[in-house]
N, C-alpha and C positions, 0 to 999 in steps of 0.2 A: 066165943060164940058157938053155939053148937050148929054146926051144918047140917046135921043131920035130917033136921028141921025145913034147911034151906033147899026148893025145887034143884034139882042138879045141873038144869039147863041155865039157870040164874048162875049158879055157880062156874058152869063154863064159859058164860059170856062176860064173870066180872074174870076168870083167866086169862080168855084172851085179849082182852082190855092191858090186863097186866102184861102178857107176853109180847104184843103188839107196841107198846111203851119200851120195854126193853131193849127191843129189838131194835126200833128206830133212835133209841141212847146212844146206845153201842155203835152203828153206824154213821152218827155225828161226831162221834167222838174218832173214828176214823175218817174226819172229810169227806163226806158225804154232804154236803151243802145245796142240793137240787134236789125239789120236793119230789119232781118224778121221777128221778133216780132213786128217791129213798124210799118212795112206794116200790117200786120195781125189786130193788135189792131186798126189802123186807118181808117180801112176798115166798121168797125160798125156805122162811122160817117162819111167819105167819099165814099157816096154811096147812090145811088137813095132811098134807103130805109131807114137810114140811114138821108140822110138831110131833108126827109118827116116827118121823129118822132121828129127832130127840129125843121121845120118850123110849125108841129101842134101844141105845148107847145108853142109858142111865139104866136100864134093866139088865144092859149085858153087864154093865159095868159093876151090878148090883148094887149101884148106889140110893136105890129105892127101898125106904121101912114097908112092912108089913099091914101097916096103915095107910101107909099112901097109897100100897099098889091096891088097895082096896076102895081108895075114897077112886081110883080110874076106869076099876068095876065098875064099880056104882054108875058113876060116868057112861063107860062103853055097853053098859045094859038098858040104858033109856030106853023106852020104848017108841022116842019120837022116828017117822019112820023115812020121813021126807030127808034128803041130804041134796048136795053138791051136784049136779051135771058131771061135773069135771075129776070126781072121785070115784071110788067105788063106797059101799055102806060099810064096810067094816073099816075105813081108812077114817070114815069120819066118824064113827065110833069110837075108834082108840082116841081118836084126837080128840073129839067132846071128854073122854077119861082126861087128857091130858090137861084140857084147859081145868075143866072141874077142878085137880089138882091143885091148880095154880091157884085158883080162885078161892081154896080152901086154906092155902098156905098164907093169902093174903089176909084173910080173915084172923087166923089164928098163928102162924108162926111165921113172920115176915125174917128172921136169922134163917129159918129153913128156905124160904123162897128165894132169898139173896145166896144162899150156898148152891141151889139149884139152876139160879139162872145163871151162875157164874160160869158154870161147867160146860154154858153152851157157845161154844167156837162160832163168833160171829168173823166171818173173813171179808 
């Protein structure tokens, strides 16, 4: 599917869809069996601040193609201008890159997105 095509705000909200899923996986699978605890604990990793301390370990680690870090451009240059209370605008810019990301990986390379989400240290 070409994304390119696809608004970038659609594509970060079908990421965090994806990252959010993930996230609350991985924590069931560790015992986590209380809804409010699973929102509470998922919140450290879905969350503008949150998907920025992942997508900076996968940059440092340079585990990101040249392609990706460019589908997070795309992402973190939106022009929407509205964000978060509880962030700053560039915190939820990198992160909108980040979900976009995900949301592109879903589309077209689901082996990429499963190699990505694996690398993230849910504790």
């Amino acid at each position: 599917m070409n994304t390119k095509t696809i608004n970038i705000q659609v594509l970060a909200l079908l990421g965090d869809a994806v990252l959010s899923l993930y996230i609350r996986e991985q924590l069931l699978k560790k015992g986590i069996n209380n809804a409010n605890k699973l929102q509470e604990l998922s919140i450290a990793y879905v969350s503008a601040k949150g998907e920025v301390k992942i997508l900076k370990k996968l940059i440092e680690n340079n585990i990101l193609t040249e392609e990706e870090i460019d589908v997070i451009k795309r992402g973190r240059n939106n022009k929407k201008e509205n964000h978060p209370k509880n962030t700053d605008i560039l915190t939820y810019k990198l992160s909108t890159g980040f979900e976009a990301l995900l949301g592109e990986l879903y589309l077209n390379n689901k082996e990429r997105l499963k190699e990505i989400l694996n690398l993230i240290e849910v504790e």
